[in-house]
MARKEGU-752758 format. One record per residue (C-alpha): residue in one letter; x, y, z. Coordinates in nm, 4 decimals. Layout:
REM MARKEGU-752758
 aa       xx       yy       zz
  A        X        Y        Z
...
END
This chain:
REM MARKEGU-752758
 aa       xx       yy       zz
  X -13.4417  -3.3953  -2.8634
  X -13.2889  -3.0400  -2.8428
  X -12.9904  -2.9258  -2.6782
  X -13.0301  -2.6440  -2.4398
  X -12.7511  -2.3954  -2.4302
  X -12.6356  -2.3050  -2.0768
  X -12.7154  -1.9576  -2.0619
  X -13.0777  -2.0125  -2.1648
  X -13.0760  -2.2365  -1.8230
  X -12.9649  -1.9017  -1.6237
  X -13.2279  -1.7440  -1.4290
  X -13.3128  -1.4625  -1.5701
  X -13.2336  -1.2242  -1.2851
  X -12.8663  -1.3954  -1.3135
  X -12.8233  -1.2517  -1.6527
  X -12.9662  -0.9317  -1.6629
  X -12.6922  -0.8549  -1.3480
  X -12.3829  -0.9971  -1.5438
  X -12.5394  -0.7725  -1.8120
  X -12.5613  -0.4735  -1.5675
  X -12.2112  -0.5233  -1.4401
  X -12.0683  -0.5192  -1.8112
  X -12.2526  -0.2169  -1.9061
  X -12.1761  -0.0054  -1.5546
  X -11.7910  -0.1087  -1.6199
  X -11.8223  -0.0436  -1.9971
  X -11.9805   0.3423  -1.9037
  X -11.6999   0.3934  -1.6144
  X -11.4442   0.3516  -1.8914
  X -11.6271   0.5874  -2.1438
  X -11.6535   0.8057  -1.8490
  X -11.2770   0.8192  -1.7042
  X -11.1787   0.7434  -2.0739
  X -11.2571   1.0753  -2.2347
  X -11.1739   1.3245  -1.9886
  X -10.8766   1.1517  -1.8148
  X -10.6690   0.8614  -2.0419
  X -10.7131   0.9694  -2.3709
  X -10.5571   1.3599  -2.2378
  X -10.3115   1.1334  -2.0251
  X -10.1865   0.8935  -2.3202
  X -10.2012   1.2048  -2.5361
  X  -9.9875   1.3783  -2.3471
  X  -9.7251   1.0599  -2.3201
  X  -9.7150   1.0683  -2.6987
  X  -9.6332   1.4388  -2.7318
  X  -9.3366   1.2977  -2.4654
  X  -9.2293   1.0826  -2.6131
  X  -9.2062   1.2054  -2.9359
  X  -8.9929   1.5283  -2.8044
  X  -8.7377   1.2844  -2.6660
  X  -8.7536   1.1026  -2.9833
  X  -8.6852   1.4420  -3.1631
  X  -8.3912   1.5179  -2.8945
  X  -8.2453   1.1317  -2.9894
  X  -8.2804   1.1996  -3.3689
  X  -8.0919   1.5326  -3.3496
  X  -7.7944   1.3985  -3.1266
  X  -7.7467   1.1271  -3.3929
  X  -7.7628   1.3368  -3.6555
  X  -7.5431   1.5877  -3.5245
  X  -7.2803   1.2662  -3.3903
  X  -7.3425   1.1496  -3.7659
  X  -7.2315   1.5136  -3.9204
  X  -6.9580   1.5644  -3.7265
  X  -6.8124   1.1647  -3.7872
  X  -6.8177   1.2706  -4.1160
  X  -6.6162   1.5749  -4.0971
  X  -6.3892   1.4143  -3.8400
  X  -6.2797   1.1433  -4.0790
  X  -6.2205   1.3537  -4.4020
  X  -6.1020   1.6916  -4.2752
  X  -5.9804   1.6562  -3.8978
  X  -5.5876   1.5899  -3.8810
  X  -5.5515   1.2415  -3.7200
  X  -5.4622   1.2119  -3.3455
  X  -5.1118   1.1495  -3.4278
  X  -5.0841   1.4898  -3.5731
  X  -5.2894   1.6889  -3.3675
  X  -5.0922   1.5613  -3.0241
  X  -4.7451   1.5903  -3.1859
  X  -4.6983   1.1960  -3.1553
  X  -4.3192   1.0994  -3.1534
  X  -4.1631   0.7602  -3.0196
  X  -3.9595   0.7102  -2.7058
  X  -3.5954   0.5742  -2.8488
  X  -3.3043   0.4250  -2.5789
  X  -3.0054   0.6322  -2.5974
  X  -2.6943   0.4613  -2.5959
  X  -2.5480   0.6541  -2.2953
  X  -2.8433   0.7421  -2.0845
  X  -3.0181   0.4104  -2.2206
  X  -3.4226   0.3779  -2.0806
  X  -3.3794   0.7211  -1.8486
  X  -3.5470   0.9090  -2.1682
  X  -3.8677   0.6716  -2.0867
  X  -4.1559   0.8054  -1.8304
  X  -4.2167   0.5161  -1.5500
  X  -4.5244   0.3214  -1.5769
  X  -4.7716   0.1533  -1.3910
  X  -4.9848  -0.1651  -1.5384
  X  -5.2434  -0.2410  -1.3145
  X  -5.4285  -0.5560  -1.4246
  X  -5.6660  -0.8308  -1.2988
  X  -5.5967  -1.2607  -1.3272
  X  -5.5707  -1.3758  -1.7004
  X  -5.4530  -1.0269  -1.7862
  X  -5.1192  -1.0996  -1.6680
  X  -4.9300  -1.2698  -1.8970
  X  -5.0524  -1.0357  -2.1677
  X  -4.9258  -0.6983  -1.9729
  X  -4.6271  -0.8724  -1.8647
  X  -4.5705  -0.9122  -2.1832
  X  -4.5628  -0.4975  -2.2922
  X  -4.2843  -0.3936  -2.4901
  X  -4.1338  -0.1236  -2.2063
  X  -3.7605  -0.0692  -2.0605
  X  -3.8000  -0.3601  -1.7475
  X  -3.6443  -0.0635  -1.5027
  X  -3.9126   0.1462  -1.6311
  X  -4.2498  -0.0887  -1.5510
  X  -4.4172  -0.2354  -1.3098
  X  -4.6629  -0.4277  -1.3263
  X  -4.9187  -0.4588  -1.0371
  X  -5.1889  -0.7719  -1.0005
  X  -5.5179  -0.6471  -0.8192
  X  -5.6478  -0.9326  -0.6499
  X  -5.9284  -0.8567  -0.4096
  X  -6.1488  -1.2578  -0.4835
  X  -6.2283  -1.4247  -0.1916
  X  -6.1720  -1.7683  -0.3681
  X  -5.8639  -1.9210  -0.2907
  X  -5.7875  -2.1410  -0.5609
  X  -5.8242  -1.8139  -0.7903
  X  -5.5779  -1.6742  -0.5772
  X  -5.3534  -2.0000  -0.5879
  X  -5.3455  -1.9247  -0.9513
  X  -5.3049  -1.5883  -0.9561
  X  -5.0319  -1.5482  -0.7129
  X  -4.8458  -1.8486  -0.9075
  X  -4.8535  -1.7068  -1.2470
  X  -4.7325  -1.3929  -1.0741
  X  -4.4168  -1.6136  -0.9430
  X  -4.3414  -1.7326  -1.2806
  X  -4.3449  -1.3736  -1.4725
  X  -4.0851  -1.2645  -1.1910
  X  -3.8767  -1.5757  -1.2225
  X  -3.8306  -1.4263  -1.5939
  X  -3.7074  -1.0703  -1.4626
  X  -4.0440  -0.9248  -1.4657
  X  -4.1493  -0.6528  -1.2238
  X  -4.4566  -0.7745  -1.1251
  X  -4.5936  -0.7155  -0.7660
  X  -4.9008  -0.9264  -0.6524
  X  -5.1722  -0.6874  -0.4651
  X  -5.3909  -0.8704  -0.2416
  X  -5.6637  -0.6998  -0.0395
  X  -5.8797  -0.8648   0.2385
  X  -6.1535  -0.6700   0.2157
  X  -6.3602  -0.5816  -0.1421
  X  -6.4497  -0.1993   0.0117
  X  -6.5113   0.0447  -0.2723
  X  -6.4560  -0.2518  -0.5464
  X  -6.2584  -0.1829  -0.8222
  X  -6.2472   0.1561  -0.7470
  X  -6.1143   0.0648  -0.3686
  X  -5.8107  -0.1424  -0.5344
  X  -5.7449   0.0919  -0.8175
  X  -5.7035   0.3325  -0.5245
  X  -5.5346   0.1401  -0.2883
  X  -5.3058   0.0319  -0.5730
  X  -5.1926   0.3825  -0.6146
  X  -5.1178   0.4105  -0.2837
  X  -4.8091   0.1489  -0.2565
  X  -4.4495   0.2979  -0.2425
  X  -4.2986   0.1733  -0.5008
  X  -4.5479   0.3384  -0.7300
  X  -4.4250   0.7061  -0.6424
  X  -4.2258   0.6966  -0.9315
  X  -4.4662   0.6205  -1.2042
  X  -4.5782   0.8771  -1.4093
  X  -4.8617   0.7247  -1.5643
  X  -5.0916   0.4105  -1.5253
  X  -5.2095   0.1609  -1.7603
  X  -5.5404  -0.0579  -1.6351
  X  -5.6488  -0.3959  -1.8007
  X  -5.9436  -0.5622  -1.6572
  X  -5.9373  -0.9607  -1.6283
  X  -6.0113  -1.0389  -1.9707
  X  -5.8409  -0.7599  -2.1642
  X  -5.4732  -0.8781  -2.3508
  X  -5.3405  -0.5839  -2.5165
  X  -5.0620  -0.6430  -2.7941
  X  -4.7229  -0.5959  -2.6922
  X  -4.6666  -0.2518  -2.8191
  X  -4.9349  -0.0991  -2.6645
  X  -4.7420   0.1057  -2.4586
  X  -4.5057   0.2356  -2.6976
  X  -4.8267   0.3422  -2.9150
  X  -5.0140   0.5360  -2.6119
  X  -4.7531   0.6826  -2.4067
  X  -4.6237   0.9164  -2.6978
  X  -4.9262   1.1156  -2.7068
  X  -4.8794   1.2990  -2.3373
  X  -4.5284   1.3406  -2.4654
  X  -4.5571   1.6868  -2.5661
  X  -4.9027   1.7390  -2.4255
  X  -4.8632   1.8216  -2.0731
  X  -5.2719   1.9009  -2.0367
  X  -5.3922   1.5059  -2.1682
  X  -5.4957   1.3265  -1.8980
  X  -5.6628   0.9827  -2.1069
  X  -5.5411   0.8047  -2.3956
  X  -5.8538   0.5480  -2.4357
  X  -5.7992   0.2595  -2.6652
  X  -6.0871   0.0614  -2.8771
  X  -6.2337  -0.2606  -2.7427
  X  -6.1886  -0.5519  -3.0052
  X  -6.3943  -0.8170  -2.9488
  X  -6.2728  -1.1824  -2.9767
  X  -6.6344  -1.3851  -2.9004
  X  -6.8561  -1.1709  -3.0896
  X  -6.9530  -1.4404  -3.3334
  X  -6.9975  -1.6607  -3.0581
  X  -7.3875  -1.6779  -3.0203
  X  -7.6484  -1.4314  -3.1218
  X  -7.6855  -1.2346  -2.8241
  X  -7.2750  -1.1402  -2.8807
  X  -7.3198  -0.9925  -3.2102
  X  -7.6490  -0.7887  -3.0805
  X  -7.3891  -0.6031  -2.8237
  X  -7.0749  -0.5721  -3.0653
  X  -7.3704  -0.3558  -3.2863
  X  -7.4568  -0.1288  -3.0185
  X  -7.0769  -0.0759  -2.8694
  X  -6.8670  -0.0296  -3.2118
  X  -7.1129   0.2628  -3.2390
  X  -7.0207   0.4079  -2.8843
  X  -6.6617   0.3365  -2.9948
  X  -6.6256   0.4436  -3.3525
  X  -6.8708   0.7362  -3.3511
  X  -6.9789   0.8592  -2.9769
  X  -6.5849   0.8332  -2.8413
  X  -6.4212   0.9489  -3.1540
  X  -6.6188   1.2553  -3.1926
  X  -6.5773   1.3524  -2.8424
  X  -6.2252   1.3196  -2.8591
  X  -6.2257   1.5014  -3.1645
  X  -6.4774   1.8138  -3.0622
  X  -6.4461   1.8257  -2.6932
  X  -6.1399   1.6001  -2.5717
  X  -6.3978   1.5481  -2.3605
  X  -6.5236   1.1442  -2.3030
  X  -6.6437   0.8851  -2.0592
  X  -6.3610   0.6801  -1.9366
  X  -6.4225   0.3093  -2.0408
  X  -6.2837   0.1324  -1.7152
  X  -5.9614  -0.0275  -1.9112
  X  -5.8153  -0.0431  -2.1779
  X  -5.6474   0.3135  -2.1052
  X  -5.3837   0.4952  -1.9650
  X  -5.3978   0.7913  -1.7173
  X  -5.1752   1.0753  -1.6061
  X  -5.1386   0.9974  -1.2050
  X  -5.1053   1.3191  -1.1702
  X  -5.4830   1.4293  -1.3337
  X  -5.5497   1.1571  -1.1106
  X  -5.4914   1.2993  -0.8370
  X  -5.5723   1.6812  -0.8819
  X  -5.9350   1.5246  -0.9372
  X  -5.9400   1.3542  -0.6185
  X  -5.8369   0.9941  -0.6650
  X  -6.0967   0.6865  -0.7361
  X  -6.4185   0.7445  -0.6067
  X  -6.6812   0.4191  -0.4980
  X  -6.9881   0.6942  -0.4948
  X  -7.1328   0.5470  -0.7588
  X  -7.0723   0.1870  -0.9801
  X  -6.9353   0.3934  -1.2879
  X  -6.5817   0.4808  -1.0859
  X  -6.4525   0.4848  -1.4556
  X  -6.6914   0.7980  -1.6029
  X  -6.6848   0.9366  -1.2483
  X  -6.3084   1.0052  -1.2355
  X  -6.3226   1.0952  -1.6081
  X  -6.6022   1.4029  -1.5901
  X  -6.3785   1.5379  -1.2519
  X  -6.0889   1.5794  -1.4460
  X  -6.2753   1.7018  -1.7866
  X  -6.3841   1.9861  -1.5077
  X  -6.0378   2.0364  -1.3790
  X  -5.9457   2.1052  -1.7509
  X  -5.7627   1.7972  -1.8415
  X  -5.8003   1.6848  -2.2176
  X  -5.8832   1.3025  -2.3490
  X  -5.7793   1.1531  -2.6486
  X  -5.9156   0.8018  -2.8555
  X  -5.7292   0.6239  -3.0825
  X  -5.9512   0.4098  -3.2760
  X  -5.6592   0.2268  -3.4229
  X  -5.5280   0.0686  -3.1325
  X  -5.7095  -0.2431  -3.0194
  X  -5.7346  -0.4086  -2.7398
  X  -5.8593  -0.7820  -2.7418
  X  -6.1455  -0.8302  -2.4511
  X  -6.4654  -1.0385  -2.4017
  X  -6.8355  -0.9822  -2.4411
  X  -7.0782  -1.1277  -2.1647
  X  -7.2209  -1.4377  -2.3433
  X  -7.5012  -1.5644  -2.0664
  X  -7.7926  -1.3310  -2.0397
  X  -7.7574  -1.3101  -1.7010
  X  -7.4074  -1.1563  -1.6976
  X  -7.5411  -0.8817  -1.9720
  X  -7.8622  -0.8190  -1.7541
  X  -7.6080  -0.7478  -1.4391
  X  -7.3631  -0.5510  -1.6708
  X  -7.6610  -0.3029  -1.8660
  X  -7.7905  -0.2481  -1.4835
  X  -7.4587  -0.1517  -1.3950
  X  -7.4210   0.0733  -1.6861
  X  -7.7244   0.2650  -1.7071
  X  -7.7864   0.3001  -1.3069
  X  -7.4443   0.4074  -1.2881
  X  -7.4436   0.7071  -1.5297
  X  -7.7949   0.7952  -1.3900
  X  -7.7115   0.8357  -1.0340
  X  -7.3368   1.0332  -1.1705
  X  -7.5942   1.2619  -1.3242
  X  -7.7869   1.3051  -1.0105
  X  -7.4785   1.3980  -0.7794
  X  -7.2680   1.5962  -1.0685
  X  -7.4964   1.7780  -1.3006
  X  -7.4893   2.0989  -1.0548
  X  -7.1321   2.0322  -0.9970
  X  -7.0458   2.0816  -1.3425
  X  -7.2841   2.3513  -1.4797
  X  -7.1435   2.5554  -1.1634
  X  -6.7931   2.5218  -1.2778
  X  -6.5890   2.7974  -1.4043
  X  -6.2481   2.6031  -1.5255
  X  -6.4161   2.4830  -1.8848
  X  -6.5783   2.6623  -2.1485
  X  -6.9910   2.7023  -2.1479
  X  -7.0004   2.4717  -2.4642
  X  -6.8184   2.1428  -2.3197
  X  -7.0368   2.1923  -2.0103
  X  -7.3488   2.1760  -2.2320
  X  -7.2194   1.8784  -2.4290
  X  -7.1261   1.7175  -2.0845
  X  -7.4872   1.8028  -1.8901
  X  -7.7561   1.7615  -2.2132
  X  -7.5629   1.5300  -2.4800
  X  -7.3049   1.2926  -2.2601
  X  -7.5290   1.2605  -1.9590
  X  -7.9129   1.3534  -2.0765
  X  -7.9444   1.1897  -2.4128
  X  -7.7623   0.9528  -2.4448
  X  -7.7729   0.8033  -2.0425
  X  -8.1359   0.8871  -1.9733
  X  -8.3217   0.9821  -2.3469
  X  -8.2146   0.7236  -2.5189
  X  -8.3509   0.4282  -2.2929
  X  -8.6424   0.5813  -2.1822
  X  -8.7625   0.6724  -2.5219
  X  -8.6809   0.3157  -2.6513
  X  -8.8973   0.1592  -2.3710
  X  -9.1610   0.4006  -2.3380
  X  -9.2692   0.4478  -2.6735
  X  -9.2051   0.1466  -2.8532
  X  -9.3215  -0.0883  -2.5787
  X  -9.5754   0.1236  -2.3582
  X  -9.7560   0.4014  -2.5457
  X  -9.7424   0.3176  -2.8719
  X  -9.9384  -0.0434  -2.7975
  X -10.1487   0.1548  -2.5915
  X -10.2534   0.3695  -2.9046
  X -10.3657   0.0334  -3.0332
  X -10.6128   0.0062  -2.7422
  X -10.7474   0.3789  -2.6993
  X -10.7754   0.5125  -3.1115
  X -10.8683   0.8218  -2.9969
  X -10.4993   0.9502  -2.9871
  X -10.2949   0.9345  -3.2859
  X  -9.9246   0.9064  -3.3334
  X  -9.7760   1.0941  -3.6129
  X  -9.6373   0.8137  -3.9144
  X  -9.3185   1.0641  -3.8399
  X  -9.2826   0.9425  -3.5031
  X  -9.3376   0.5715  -3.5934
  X  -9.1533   0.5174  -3.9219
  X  -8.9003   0.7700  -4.0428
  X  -8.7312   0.9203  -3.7341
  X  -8.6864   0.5442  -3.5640
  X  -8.5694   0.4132  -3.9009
  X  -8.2697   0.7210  -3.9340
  X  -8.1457   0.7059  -3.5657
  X  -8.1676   0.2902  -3.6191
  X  -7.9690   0.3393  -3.9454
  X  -7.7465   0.5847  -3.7973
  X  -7.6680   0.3660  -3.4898
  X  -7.6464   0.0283  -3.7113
  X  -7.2840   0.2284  -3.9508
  X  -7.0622   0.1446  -3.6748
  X  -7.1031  -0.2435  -3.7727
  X  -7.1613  -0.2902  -4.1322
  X  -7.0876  -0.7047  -4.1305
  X  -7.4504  -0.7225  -3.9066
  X  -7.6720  -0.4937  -4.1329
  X  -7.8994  -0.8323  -4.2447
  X  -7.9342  -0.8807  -3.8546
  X  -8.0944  -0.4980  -3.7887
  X  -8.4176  -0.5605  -3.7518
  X  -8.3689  -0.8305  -3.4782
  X  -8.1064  -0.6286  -3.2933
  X  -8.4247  -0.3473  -3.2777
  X  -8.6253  -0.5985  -3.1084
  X  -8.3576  -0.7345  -2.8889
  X  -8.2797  -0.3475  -2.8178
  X  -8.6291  -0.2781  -2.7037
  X  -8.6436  -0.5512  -2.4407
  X  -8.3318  -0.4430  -2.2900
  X  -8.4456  -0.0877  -2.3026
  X  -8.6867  -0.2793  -2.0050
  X  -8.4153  -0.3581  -1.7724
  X  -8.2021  -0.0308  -1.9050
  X  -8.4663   0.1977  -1.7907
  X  -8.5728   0.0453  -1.4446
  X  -8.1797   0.0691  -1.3490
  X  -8.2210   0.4659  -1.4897
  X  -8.4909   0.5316  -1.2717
  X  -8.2826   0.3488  -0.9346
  X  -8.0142   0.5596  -1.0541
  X  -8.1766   0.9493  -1.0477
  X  -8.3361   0.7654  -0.7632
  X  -8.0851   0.6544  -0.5794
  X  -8.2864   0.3833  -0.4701
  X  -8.2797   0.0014  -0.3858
  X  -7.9960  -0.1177  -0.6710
  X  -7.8597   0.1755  -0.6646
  X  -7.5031   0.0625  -0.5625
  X  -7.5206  -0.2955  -0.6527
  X  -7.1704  -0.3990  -0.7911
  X  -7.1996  -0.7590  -1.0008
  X  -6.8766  -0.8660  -1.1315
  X  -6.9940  -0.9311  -1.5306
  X  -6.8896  -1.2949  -1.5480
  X  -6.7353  -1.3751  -1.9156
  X  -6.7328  -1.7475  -2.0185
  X  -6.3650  -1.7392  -2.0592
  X  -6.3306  -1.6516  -1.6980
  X  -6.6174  -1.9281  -1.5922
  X  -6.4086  -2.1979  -1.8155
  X  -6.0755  -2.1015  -1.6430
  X  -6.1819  -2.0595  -1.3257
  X  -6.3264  -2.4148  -1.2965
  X  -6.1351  -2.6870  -1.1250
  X  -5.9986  -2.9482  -1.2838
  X  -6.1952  -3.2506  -1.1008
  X  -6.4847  -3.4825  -1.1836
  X  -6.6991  -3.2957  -0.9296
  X  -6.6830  -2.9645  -1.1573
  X  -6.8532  -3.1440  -1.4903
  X  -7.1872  -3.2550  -1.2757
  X  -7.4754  -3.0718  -1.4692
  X  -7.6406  -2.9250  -1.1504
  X  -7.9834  -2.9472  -1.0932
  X  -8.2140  -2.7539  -1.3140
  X  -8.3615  -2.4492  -1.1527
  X  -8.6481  -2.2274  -1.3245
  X  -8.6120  -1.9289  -1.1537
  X  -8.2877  -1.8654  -1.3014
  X  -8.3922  -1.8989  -1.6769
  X  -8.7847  -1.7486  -1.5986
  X  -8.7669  -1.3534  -1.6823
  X  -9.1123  -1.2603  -1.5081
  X  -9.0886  -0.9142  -1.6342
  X  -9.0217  -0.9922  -1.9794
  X  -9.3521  -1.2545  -2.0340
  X  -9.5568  -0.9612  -1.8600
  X  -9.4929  -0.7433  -2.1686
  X  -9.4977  -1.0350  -2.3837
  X  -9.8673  -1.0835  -2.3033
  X  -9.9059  -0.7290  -2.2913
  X  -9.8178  -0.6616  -2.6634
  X  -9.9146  -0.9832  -2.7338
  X -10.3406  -0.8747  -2.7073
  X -10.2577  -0.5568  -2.8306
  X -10.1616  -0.6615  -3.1672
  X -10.4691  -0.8954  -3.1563
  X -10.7095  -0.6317  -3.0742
  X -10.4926  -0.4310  -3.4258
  X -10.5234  -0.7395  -3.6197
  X -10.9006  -0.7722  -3.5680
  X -10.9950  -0.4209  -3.5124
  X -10.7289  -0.1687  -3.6010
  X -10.5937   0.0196  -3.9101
  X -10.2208   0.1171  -3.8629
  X -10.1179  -0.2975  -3.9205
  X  -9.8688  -0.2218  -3.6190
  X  -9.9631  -0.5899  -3.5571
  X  -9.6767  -0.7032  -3.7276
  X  -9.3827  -0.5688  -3.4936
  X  -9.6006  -0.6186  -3.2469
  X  -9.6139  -0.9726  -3.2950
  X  -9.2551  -1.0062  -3.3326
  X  -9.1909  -0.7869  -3.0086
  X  -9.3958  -1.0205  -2.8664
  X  -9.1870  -1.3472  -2.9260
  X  -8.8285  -1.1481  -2.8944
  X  -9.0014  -1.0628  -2.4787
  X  -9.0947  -1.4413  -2.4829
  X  -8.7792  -1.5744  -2.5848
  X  -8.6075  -1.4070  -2.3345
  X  -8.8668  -1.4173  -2.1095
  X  -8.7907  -1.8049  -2.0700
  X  -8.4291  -1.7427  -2.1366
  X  -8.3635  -1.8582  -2.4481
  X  -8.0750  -1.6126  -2.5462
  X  -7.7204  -1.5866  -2.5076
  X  -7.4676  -1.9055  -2.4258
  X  -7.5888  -2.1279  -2.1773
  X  -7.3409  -2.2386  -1.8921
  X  -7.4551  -2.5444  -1.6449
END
């Protein structure tokens, strides 16, 4: 007895419509195909690959310049006339400028702790949480730092208006800070060493124009899971290339949010703290570039701090940072190329390289090409991408951005993957930003696990494992792509000739790892 296959049991007049269906849709596409996607995606490539030019020459030209920075430029020391504060034995402190320390919870002890003439600091706690067990803690630490002699004065606001910029500003405001001269800020989980001070403040010594002296982040939990060492690759390159060459060339950089101290006076002539935007730090910094104040970086001096180690604190924090600079760009860029006080050149490097490239470019290119068009390619063979613009310019700008960490070359590849999914959630917050739409003006607090340890209360209540939720470890998002590349580097494997199947593949488990939120430390 013979089987009989299902389809030979279809009517007949079944199967010849399923077969006219497939062949109407199959001569729609040929017909949209040819005159409308394949110009389309072509014209995406050429696109892409200009911005991917525009990346290539900024890193070269940040790569040059690094170069001639470290063997021929005089070191900052020189070039700003550094020379210590001393104590005179009949005037005593009164040769030392009055400072400010502004800081936030664990940061306390640390700047309490600065080496500074006690009549000559002050050291002011910004406390705006609406817990109050934080602020049990908070305000008692505070008690026992002025039981030593300290001069520490515990800020409390009621409301959280204008976030950090709102209590850096209302901080200023106080009385007893009329005084200061300059102002050091530490966010929560920065501890900088005790002669911090006495390292920074000699720089506006004999420099009356320097607004900034910015010091390095150093990171003390960058070993502490994978997703930590991924971000301590792509920020010792803003720090020991992108900051030191604008303070080199331009005395011209983006204000890191702490780890810093400011002239209160270029403070003010640029109009104070501003809450316009969730980048108060690079907002205050470009006003005074444009007023003619001059920043400086010192590479050398360290401050400890504290990467985000759950995924869900980086997600919040790279939304912050690249909507942030985006929406800046949108309210400033006619601002600054109308501006008369600073020379033609350090408004160009300002509008096209600080703001253009590196803010918009470089995450739109990443996502874009790598992850949209490229795959894409794959689908429609009709357009071809140049090997230029898939092998050697993405391997120089990845080698280029990969110096500032030498310890994680054997991890480069995977920090390109990891790089590209970001570049998702990176360029989303770009567009809200030149947008100014939805998220535009969402302010997360980036949540470190040091903070999430401290912060807990000591009780049997805080160890329950609470309930397992899968919305908060399901990245919708990043499984859509995952599929996405996923049958495009089938339809290569079986049918293409470029063997892009290979990072495709990997792409494709990098978006499904995080996709189910496998990455990072994770905190019950």
């Amino acid at each position: 007895m013979t089987e009989t296959s299902p389809r030979a049991l279809m009517p007949d007049s079944l199967l010849m419509g399923r077969e006219e269906v497939a062949g109407q849709i199959g001569m729609m596409w040929e017909i949209v195909k040819t005159p409308l996607i394949v110009p389309l995606l072509r014209l995406a490539v050429y696109i892409c690959l200009a911005m991917a030019l525009m990346l290539f020459v900024e890193r070269v030209y940040m790569g040059v310049i690094i170069v001639l920075v470290k063997l021929f430029w005089k070191k900052p020391e020189d070039r700003y006339k550094w020379k210590p504060y001393e104590e005179d034995l009949e005037s005593g402190s009164a040769a030392y400028p009055s400072v400010l320390v502004q800081v936030y919870k664990i940061s306390i002890g640390a700047a309490c702790g600065l080496s500074w003439p006690a009549d000559r600091l002050v050291i002011q706690v910004l406390d705006d949480s609406t817990d109050p067990t934080i602020k049990q803690m908070v305000e008692e630490e505070c008690q026992r730092w002025a039981a030593r002699g300290v001069n520490v004065v515990y800020q409390i606001r009621e409301t959280r208006g204008g976030y950090k910029a709102g209590a850096l500003k209302e901080g200023l405001k106080r009385r007893y800070v009329k005084h200061c001269e300059f102002v050091a800020i530490f966010d929560a989980d920065f501890r900088p060493e005790p002669d911090f001070l006495k390292r920074a403040i000699p720089f506006f010594r004999n420099n009356p124009d320097l607004a900034l002296v910015q010091a390095r982040w150093r990171f003390v939990n960058a070993d502490e899971c994978l997703m930590t060492r991924m971000q301590e690759m792509s920020l010792d390159y803003h720090f020991k290339v992108e900051q030191e060459v604008g303070s080199a060339t331009h005395a011209f950089f983006g204000f890191n949010g702490t780890a810093g101290v400011w002239r209160i006076a270029a403070i003010n002539e640029a109009g104070g703290w501003k809450d316009r935007t969730t980048v108060e730090d690079m907002d205050l910094a470009v006003r005074a570039s444009l007023h003619g104040w001059k920043f400086v970086y010192l590479g050398h001096l360290q401050v400890k701090s504290e990467l985000p180690s759950t995924f869900k604190a980086f997600r919040f924090q790279q939304h912050r940072w690249s909507c942030g600079p985006a929406n800046l760009f949108r309210k400033m860029v006619m601002e600054i190329a109308r501006n008369k006080k600073v020379k033609f050149w350090k408004k160009l490097y300002v509008i096209y390289s600080f703001f253009f490239v590196r803010k918009i470019i470089a995450h739109m290119v990443t996502f874009f090409f790598y992850c949209v068009v490229l795959p894409l390619t794959i689908l429609i063979p009709e357009v071809e991408v140049p090997i230029w613009g898939t092998i050697y310019i993405p391997s120089i700008i990845t080698i280029l951005n990969s110096v500032g960490t030498p310890r994680s070359l054997h991890l480069l590849f995977y920090w390109i993957l990891f790089e590209n999914v970001m570049a998702l959630h990176r360029t989303k917050a770009t567009f809200i930003g030149l947008l100014e739409a939805g998220r535009a003006n969402e302010w997360v607090v980036t949540e470190k696990l040091g903070d999430a340890l401290k912060n807990r209360p000591n009780s049997k209540t805080a160890i329950k494992r609470p309930r397992f939720k899968i919305g908060d470890r399901i990245h919708v998002l990043e499984l859509c792509f995952a599929v996405f590349l996923f049958i495009c580097g089938c339809y290569d494997l079986l049918y293409g000739k470029h063997y892009y199947y290979i990072y495709l593949f990997l792409q494709t488990i990098t978006f499904t790892i995080t996709g189910f939120g496998y990455i990072g430390t994770i905190v019950p």
